[in-house]
N, C-alpha and C positions, 0 to 999 in steps of 0.2 A: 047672635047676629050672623046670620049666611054669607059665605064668601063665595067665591068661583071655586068650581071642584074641576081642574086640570087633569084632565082624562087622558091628553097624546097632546102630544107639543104640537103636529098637524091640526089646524081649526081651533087652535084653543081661542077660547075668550077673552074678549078685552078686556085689561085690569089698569087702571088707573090709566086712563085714555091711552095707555097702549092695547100693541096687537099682543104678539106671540111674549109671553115672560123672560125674562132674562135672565141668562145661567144665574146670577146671583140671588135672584127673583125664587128660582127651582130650587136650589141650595139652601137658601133659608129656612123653607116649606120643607126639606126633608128630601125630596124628589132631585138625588143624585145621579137615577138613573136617565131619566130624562135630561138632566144639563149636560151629562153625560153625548149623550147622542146631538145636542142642540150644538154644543163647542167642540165636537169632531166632524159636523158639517161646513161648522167653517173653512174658508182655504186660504185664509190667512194667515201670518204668523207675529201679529202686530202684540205687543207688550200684552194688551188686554187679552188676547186670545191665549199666551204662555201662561199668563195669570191663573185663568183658570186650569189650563191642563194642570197646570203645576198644583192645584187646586186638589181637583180629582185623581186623580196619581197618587195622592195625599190620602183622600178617602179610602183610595183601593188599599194603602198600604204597601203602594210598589214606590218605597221611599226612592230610589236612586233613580227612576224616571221624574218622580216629583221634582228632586231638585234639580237636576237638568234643565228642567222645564222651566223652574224660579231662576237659574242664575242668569238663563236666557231671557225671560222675562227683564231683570234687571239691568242686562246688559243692553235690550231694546229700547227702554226709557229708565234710566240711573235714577229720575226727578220721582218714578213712581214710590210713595209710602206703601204702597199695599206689596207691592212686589219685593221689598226686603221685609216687608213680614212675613209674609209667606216663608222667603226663604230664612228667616230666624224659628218661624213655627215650625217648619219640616227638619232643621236644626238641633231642636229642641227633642223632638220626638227620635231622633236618631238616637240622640246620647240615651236617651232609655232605656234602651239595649246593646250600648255599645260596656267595650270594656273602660277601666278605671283612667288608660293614658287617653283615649279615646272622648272619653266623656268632656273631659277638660277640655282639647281642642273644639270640639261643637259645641262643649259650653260658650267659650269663649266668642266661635263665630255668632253663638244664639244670642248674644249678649250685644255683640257688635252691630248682625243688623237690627235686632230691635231698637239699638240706639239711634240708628241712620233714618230709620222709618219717623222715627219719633222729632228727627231735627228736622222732617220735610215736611211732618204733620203732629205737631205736639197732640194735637184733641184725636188721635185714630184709636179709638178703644182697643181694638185687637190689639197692638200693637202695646199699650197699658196693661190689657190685659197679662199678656205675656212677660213683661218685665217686673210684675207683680207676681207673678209666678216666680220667676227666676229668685227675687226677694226671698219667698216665701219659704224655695225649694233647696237655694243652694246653701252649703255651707259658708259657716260665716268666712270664713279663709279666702275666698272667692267672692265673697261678698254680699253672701246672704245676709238677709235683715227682716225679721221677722216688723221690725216698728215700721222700716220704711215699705212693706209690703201691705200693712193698713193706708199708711198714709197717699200710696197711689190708688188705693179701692177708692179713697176719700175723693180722688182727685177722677177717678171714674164717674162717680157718684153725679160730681157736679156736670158732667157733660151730657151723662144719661142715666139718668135712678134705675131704669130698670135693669143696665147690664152693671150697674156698680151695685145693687143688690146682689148678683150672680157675682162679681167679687168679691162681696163681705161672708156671702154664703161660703164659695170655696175656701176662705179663712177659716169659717168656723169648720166645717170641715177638716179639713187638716187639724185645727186644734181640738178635738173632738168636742165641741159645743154644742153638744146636743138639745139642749131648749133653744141655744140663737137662732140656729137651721129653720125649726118651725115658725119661729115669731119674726123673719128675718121673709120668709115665706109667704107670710100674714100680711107683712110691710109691703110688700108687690101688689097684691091681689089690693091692697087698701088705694095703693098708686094707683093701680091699670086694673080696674074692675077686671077687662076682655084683653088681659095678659094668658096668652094662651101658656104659656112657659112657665109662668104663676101656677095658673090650676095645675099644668099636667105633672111640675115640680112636686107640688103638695099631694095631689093625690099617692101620687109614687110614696112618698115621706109617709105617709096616714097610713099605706098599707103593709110600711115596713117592719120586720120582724118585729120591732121596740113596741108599736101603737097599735096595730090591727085595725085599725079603726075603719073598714073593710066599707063600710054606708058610707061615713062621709067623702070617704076617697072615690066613689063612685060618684059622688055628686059634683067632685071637683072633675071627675073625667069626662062626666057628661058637660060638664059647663066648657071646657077645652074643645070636645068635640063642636059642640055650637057654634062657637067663634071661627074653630077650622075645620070643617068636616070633610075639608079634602088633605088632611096631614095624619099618617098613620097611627103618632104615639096615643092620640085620645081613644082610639078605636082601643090599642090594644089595653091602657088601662083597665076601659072598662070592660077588655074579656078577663081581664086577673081577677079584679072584684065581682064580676057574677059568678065568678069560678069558687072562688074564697066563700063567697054567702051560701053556696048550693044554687045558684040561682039556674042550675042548668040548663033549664026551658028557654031561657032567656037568650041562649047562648048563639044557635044557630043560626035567628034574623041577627044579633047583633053583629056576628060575622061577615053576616052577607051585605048587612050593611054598609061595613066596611069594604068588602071587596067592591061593590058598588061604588063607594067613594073614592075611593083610593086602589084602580085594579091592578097597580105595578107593585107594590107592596104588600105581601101578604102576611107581615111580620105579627097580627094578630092573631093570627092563627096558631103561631109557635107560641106565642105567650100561653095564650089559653088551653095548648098543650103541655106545655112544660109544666104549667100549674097544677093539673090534671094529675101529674105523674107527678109531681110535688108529693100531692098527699092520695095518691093511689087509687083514685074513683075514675071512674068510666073508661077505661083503657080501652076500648076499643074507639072511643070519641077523640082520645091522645092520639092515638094512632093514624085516625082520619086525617087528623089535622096535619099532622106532622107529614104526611105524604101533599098534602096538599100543598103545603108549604115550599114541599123541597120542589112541586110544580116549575118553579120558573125561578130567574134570578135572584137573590135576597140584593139589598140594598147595602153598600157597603160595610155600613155599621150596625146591621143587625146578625142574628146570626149565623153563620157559615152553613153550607149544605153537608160538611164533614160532623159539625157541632148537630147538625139536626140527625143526622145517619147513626151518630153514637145512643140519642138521647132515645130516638126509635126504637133501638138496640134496647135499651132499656125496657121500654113498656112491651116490647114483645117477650123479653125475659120473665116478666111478670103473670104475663100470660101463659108462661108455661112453653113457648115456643122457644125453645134454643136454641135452634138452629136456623131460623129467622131467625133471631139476636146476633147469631155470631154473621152472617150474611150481611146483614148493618154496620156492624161494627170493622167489617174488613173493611167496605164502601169507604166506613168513615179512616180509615187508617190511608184508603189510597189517596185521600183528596187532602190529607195533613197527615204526616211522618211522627208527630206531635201529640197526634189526639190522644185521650184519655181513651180511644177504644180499645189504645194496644194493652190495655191492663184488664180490659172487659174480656179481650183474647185471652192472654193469659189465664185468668181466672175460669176460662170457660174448657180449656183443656183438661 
């Protein structure tokens, strides 16, 4: 089924008797870049509008603007459930890197407003979501509980099948249950035929090193794409699996495809490079791509323009160019102190 393919937040199409989509609208779709620019032409500074910066701040990764954003959010309307979630998810993600006396304290605040969000809106999935985490992740000392983090999936489940299948997944997950995952999978797609998260989920799973199963996962990515062919993950599925088959002919309209559907995102691009260089065919098609990629912005959660400058690095390595290679790999060392390129330097001395 064809949806609206949201080209520029200026003139977009009406979706669901509205005009222009709404950051949450954008967000779901994938299209953070755009909410982005939609919730900084605001000039207000009203709970809703904190919300989301605290939101996107969050995508970007610039955790301590994030939470500013959320406490402010909270402090504008106390009533809002979404606004102590937020600020319990951005919470949560802290301690992930924080140290051992550290983690306890953000534990504890991730704990706290998950619980406040939850007394203002017992049925807010995110909000379930998260405290089912916490179950799942924390130590029993603190009050992890592996039985009571089924028993909140359970109680997702009943609110919305589709996202309490996404929490029984994550259980299985964590406990490595590897046949639940796919039959768990199966149970979505059985729900919501035109669960786009269903296909693009299993396809990913069908291609993964365990199944190979390279055909059917293509057909799960084309049926994702169909449902949303203006959301980038179906595009780039299905440049992994014509990558995977040899299907290389295939590769260039389904890119263009994609850029045509989706031209703020060019995250298929890297897929289908990175594949490339995976298992070492057509480097100088990796190479294309990968410059093309590093074209314009990536999208918060795909990958970095340091992460592409390394992987560059690579396929010109291959090519026999080292010195290209190591010109890549400084790129990628200026824009993260971090990267794996500094060992590509290394190595290359």
């Amino acid at each position: 089924m064809q949806r609206l393919v949201w080209v520029a937040l200026a003139g977009a199409a009406a979706l669901a008797g509205q005009g222009q989509p709404s950051p949450q609208e954008l967000i779901d779709a994938g299209h953070y870049k755009r909410a982005r620019a939609l919730v900084e032409s605001r000039n207000t500074k009203d709970a809703d509008t904190l919300y989301f910066m605290a939101t996107l701040k969050q995508m970007w990764h610039d955790l301590d603007a994030a939470e500013k954003y959320a406490e402010q959010a909270v402090a504008a309307n106390p009533k809002d459930a979404r606004c102590h979630y937020r600020l319990s998810d951005i919470s949560g993600e802290r301690a992930q890197d924080a140290g051992p006396l550290k983690q306890i304290s953000l534990g504890r605040k991730f704990k706290k407003e998950c619980d406040t969000a939850l007394s203002l809106d017992p049925n807010h999935t995110g909000a379930l979501f998260n405290l089912m985490q916490y179950y799942l992740h924390a130590p029993g000392l603190i009050g992890g509980d592996k039985s009571k983090a089924a028993g909140v999936a359970d109680q997702i489940m009943k609110l919305d099948p589709r996202k309490g299948y996404q929490a029984k997944l994550e259980i299985a997950r964590v406990e490595k249950q590897t046949k639940a995952v796919e039959e768990l999978n199966q149970m979505v797609l059985k729900l919501q035929p035109e669960s786009f998260e269903g296909h693009l989920t299993l396809a990913n799973y069908l291609a993964g090193p365990q199944l190979k199963k390279y055909a059917e996962a293509e057909e799960h990515a084309r049926a994702a794409i169909a449902i949303y062919p203006d959301r980038a993950g179906g595009h780039g599925a299905l440049a992994v699996m014509l990558v995977r088959q040899n299907k290389l002919g295939e590769l260039d309209p389904a890119l263009a495809q994609a850029e045509k559907a989706v031209p703020d995102n060019l995250h298929p691009y890297f897929r289908a490079a990175n594949n490339l260089l995976d298992l070492k065919v057509d480097l100088p098609r990796a190479e294309r791509y990968f410059r093309k990629y590093l074209s314009q912005e990536p999208e918060p959660v795909a990958p970095t323009h340091s992460q592409t400058h390394w992987r560059l690095g690579l396929v010109l390595e291959l090519e026999g160019r080292k010195q290209d290679a190591v010109v890549e790999w400084q790129a990628a060392v200026r824009l993260d102190g971090n990267s794996p390129a500094k060992q590509e330097l290394k190595r290359a001395k």
